[in-house]
C-alpha positions in Angstrom: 10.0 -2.9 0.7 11.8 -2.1 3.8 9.1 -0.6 6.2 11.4 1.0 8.3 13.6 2.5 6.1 14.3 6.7 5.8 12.6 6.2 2.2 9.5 3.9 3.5 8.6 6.6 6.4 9.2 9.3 4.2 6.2 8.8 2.4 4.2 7.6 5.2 5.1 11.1 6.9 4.3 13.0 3.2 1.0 10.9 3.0 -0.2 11.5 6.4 0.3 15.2 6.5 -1.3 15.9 3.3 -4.3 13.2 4.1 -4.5 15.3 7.2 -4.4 18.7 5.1 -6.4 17.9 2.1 -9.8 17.8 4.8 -9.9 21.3 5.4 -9.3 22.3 1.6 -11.9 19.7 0.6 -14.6 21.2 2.8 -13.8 25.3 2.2 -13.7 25.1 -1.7 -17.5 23.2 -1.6 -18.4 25.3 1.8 -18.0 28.8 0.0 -20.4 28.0 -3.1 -23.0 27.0 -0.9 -22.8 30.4 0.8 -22.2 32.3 -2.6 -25.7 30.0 -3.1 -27.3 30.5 0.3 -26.9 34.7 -0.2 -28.2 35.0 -3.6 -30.7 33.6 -2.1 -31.5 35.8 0.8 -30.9 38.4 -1.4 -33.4 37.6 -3.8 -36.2 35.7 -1.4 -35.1 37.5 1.9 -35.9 34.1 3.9 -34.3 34.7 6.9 -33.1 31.6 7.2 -30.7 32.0 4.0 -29.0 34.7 7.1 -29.2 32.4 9.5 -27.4 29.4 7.4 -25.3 31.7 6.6 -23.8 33.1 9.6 -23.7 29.1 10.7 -21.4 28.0 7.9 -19.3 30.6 7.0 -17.8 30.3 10.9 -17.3 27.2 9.8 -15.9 28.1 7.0 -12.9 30.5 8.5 -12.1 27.5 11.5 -11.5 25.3 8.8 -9.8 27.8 6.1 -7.7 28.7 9.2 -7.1 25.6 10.0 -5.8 24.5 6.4 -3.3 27.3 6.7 -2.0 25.7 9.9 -1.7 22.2 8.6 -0.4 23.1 5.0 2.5 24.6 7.1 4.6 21.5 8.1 3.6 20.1 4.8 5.4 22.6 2.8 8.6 22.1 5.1 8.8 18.3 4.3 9.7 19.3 1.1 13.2 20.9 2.1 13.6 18.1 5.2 12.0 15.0 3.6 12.6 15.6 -0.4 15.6 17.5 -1.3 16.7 16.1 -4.4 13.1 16.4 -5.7 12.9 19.9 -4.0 16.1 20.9 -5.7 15.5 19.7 -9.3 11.9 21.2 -9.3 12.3 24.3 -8.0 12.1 26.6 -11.4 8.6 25.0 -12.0 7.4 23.8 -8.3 8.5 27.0 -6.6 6.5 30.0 -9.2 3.7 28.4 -9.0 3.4 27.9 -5.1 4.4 31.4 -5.6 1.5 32.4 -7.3 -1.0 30.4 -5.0 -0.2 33.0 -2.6 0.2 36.1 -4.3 -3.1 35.5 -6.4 -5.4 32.9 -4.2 -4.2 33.8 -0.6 -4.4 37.1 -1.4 -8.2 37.2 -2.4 -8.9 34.8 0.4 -7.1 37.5 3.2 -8.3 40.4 1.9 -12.4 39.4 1.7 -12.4 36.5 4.5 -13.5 39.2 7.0 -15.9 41.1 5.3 -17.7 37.9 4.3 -17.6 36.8 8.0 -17.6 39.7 9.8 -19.2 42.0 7.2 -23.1 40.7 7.3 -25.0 43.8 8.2 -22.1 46.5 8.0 -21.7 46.4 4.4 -24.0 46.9 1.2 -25.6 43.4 0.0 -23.9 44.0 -3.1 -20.4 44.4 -1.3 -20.8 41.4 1.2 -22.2 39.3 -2.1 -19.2 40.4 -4.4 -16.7 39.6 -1.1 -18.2 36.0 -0.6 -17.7 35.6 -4.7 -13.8 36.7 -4.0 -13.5 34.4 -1.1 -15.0 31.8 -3.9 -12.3 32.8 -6.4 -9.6 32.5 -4.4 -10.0 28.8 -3.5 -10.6 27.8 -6.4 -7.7 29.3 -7.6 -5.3 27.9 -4.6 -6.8 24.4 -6.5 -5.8 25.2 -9.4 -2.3 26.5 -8.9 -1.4 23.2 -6.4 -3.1 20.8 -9.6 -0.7 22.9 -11.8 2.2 21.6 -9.7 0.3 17.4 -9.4 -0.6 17.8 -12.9 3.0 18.2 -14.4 3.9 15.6 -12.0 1.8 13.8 -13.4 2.2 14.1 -17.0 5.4 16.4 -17.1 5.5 18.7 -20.0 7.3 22.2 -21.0 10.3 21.6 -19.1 14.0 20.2 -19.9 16.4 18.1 -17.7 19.9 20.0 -17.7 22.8 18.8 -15.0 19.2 16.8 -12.9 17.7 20.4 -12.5 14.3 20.9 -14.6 13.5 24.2 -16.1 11.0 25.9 -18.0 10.4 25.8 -21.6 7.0 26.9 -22.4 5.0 27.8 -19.4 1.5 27.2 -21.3 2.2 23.8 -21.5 2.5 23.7 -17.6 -0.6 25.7 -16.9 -2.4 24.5 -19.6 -1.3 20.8 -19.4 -4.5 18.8 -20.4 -4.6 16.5 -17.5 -4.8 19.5 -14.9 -8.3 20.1 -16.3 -9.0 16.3 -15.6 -7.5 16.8 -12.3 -9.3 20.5 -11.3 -12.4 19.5 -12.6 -12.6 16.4 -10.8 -11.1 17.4 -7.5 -14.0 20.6 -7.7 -16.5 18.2 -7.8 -15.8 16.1 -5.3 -15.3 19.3 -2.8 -18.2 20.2 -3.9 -20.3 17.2 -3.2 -18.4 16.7 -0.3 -19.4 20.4 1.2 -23.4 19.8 0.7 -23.5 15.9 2.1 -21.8 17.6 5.3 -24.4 20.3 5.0 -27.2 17.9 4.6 -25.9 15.3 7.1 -26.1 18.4 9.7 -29.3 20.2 9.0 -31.0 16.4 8.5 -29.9 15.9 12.6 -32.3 19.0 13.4 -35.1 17.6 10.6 -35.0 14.2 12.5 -35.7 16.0 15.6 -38.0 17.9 14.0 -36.2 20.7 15.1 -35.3 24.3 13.9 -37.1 23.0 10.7 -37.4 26.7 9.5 -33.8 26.9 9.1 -33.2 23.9 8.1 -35.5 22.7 5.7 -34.4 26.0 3.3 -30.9 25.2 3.6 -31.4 21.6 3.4 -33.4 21.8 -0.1 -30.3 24.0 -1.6 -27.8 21.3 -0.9 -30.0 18.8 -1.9 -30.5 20.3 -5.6 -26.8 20.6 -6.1 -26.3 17.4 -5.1 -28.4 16.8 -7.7 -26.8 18.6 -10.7 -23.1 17.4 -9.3 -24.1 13.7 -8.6 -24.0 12.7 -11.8 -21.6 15.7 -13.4 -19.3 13.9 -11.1 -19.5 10.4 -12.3 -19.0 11.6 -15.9 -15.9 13.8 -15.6 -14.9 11.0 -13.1 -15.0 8.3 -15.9 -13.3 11.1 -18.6 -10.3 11.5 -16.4 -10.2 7.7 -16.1 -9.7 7.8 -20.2 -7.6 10.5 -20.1 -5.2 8.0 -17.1 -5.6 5.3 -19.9 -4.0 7.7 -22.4 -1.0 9.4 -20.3 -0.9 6.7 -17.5 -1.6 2.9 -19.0 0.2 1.6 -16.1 -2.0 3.4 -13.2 -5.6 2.5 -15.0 -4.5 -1.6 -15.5 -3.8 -1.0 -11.4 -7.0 0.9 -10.8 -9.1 -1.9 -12.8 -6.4 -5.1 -11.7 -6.1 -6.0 -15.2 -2.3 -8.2 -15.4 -3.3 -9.5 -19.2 -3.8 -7.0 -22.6 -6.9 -8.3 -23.8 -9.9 -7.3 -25.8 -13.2 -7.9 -24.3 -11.7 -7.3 -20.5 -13.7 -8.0 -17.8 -15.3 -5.4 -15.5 -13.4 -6.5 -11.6 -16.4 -5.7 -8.9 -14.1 -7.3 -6.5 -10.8 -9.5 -6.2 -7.2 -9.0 -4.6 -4.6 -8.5 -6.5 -1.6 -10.8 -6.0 1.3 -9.4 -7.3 3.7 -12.1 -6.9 1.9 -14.1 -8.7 0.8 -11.9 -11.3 -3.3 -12.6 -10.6 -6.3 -12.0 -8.9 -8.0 -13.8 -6.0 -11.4 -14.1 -5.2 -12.6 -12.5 -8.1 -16.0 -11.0 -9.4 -16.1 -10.1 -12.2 -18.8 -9.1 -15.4 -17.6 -10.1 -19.0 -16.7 -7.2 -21.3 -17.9 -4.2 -19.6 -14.2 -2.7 -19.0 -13.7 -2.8 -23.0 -17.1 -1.4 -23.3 -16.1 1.8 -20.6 -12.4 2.2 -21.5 -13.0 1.8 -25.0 -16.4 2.0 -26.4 -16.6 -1.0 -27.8 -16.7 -4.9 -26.3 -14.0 -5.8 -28.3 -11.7 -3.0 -27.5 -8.5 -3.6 -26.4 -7.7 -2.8 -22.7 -4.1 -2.9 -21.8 -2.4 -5.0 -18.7 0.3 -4.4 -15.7 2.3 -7.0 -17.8 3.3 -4.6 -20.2 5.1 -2.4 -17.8 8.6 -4.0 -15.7 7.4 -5.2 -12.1 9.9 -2.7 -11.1 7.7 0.1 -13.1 4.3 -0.9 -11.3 2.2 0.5 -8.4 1.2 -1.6 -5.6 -1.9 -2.8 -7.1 -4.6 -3.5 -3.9 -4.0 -0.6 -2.4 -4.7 1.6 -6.0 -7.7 -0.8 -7.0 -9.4 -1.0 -3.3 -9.3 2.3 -3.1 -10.9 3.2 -6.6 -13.8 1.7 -5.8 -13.9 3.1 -2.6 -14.2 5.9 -4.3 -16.1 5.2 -7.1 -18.8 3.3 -4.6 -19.1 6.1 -2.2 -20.1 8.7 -5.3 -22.4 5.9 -6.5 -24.2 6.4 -3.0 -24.2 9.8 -2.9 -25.9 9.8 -6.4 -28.4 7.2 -4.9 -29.3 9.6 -1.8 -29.3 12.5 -3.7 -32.1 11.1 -6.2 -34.0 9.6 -3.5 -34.4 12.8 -2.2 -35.1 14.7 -5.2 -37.9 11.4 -5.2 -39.4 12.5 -1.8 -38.9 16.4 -2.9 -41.0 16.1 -5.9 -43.6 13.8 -4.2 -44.0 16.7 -1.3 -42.8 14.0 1.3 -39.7 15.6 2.0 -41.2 17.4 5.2 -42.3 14.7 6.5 -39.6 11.4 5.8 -37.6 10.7 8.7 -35.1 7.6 6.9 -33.3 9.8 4.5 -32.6 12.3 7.8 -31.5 9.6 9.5 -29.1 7.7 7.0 -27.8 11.6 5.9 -25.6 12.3 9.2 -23.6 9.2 8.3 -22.9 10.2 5.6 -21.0 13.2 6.9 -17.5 11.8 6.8 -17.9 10.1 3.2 -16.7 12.8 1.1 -13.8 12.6 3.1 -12.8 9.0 3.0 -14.0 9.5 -0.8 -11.5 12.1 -1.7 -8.4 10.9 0.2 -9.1 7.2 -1.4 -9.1 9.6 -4.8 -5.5 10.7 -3.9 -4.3 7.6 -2.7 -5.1 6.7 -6.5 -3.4 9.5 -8.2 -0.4 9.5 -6.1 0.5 5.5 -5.2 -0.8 4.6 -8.9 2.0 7.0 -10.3 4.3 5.0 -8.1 7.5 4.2 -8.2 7.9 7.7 -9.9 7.6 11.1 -8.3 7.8 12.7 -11.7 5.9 10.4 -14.6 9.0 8.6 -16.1 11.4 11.2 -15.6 12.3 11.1 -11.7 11.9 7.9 -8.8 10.5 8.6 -5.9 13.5 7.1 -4.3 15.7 9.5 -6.2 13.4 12.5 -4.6 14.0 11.5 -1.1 16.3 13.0 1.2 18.5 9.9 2.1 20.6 11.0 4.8 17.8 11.7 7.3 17.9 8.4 9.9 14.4 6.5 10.2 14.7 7.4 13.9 14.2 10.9 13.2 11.3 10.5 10.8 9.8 8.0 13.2 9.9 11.0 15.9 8.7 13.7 13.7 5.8 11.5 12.4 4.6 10.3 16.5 4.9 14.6 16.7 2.5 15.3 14.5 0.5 12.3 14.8 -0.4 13.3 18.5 -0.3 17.0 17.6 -2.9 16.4 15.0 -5.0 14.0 16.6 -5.9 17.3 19.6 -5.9 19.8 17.4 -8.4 18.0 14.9 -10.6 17.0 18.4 -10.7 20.7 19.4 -12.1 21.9 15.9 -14.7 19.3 16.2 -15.9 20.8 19.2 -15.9 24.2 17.9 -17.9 22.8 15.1 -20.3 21.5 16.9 -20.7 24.2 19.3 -21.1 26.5 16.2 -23.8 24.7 15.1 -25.4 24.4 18.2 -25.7 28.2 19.1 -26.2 29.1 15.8 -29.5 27.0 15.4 -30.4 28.2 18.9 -29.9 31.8 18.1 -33.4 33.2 16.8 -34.4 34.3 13.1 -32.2 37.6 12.0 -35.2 40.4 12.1 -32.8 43.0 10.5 -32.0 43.3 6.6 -28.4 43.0 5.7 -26.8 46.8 5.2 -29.7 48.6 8.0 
């Protein structure tokens, strides 16, 4: 692979932007359910400190929906600059439904963004509640329509090829296409579980302190009992979509689990490094039979190899199979810290622990790392194709653009970027901080 060729930086430039992007969805779509959470339960306890939280995080939540906007921006342009041909051919099915994200999710999120923010206090509970619950629907909805498009990427379906350009044959079958629920489901969840480790890791800074424990205690516990219930939901429709892969992708589950041979009672790889050269794996760990047992249901199931697909068909294997367990390992933890404090919860020590409050602001970043090393493995494992077995990525690209000018562009936004994410990290914290400091609300939402 030329590294410094127009197609080579093309993807870099793709990758990073959306790595960059995906952060600020990931947090919003998990950040708006636990304020839906938090004012059902003002509403029905009226703990101040439900208000409080509240008034913290959804400022959070409009920096980083704003900031989303402005970072999904030069994303959406790469598609005309960086990936005409692809841009060209999927424009009946790509373009309608980026057209919908707006018209449907964007337009919830606008319209009830400010009452939810701005509203506390000047509206009826009911109409701030039903505004946060809009706000909630519209980004789940902007998931869903972007996992329409990744979906049929992924397992393309109701369309035709005529003269290279795709069109639509049975829009169902696009919207409907089985692998977006796989997709939705799992990239919920891990937004999700994502939004309440950030939650936790920040209110578990003032609980170490044994500060602002009021506020934070309340706010702490509700994170922590959804990290409860989506812990484990998560690892289930985790390992469902893995099947699912198996079915409509062989090739990207042998590369998530480095198996080269077909063979029945496969080994479960903890660890190794794929060599693809040589067709093996170095350094390996490995536990007899499990990955039949998982993939299968059965020991002596059959578990299919990268051998039965063309080198030229295949992924780049370490990079898929690291970060899968990346992944997988950083849900395992969460699931680990999330029953270790349901432990101290139920044993009434939760007031009074200080190592789970100290391990939890660590954590912060994981969801993160967790989710970005989740698309690294949808996107490089469907590699080399930019459409499942119908389109190359290096048929997608725009060729004529010179490396220089991608090299450029990407050093552009790299350093553009790199300031803007450092000043909404100080906004973030300086949210936090006055918002702690503020005293308890006295007045009842709608006086």
């Amino acid at each position: 692979m030329d590294l410094f060729s127009t197609l080579f930086l093309s993807r870099i430039k793709f990758a990073f932007t959306i790595g960059f992007h995906i952060l600020f969805p990931t947090i919003t779509i998990g950040l708006v359910v636990y304020l839906f959470i938090l004012e059902i339960q003002w509403l029905r306890t009226s703990n101040p400190a439900y208000s409080k939280l509240f008034r913290i995080f959804s400022k959070i939540f409009a920096l980083s929906f704003g900031m989303g906007v402005v970072t999904g921006i030069p994303m959406s342009f790469q598609f005309a600059t960086n990936w005409g041909p692809f841009s060209i051919a999927t424009t009946n099915v790509v373009g309608p439904l980026l057209g919908f994200e707006v018209l449907s999710a964007f337009f919830l999120e606008a319209t009830f963004l400010g009452i939810m923010v701005f509203g506390w206090g000047r509206v009826k509970p009911a109409v701030h509640l039903f505004s946060t619950g809009m706000v909630m629907l519209g980004t789940t909805l902007s998931a869903y329509w972007i996992i329409c498009v990744n979906a049929w990427m992924q397992n393309p379906q109701g369309t035709e090829i005529i003269d290279g350009i795709f069109y639509v044959k049975d829009w169902s079958k696009i919207l409907l296409n089985e692998t977006m629920f796989y997709h939705l489901a799992h990239m919920l969840g891990a937004s999700y579980l994502t939004a309440v480790f950030v939650v936790m890791g920040v209110l578990s800074i003032f609980l170490f302190k044994r500060k602002e424990t009021q506020t934070a205690l309340p706010g702490f516990k509700v994170a922590l009992a959804c990290a409860l219930i989506l812990g484990p939901v998560q690892f289930f429709v985790g390992h469902a979509h893995g099947i699912h892969t198996g079915k409509t992708q062989p090739t990207k589950l042998a590369a998530m689990e480095a198996h080269w041979d077909s063979e029945k009672e496969a080994p479960m790889i903890l660890f190794a490094w794929p060599d693809m050269e040589n067709e093996k794996n170095l350094y390996e760990v490995k536990i007899p039979k499990v990955a039949s047992w998982y993939l299968t249901g059965s020991t002596q199931g059959m578990v299919h190899g990268l051998k039965e697909a063309k080198k030229e068909d295949r992924p780049f294997v370490p990079l898929v199979f690291i970060s899968f367990r990346l992944m997988v390992g950083i849900g395992c933890l969460f699931i680990f810290l999330a029953l270790a404090g349901g432990y101290l919860w139920v044993r009434k020590k939760l007031e009074t622990t200080r190592w789970l409050y100290a391990i939890l602001p660590l954590c912060i970043p994981l969801g993160f790392v967790a989710t970005i090393a989740g698309w690294i493995v949808t996107e490089v494992g469907r590699q080399p194709w930019i459409i499942q077995g119908l389109m190359r990525t290096a048929h997608g690209a725009t060729t004529s653009l010179p490396p220089e000018a991608i090299r450029g562009s990407l050093a552009a936004f790299g350093v553009t970027f790199l300031i803007v994410f450092v000043v909404y990290l100080v906004f973030l914290v300086r949210i936090v901080q006055k918002g702690m400091n503020e005293p308890m609300p006295t007045v009842l939402q709608g006086e």
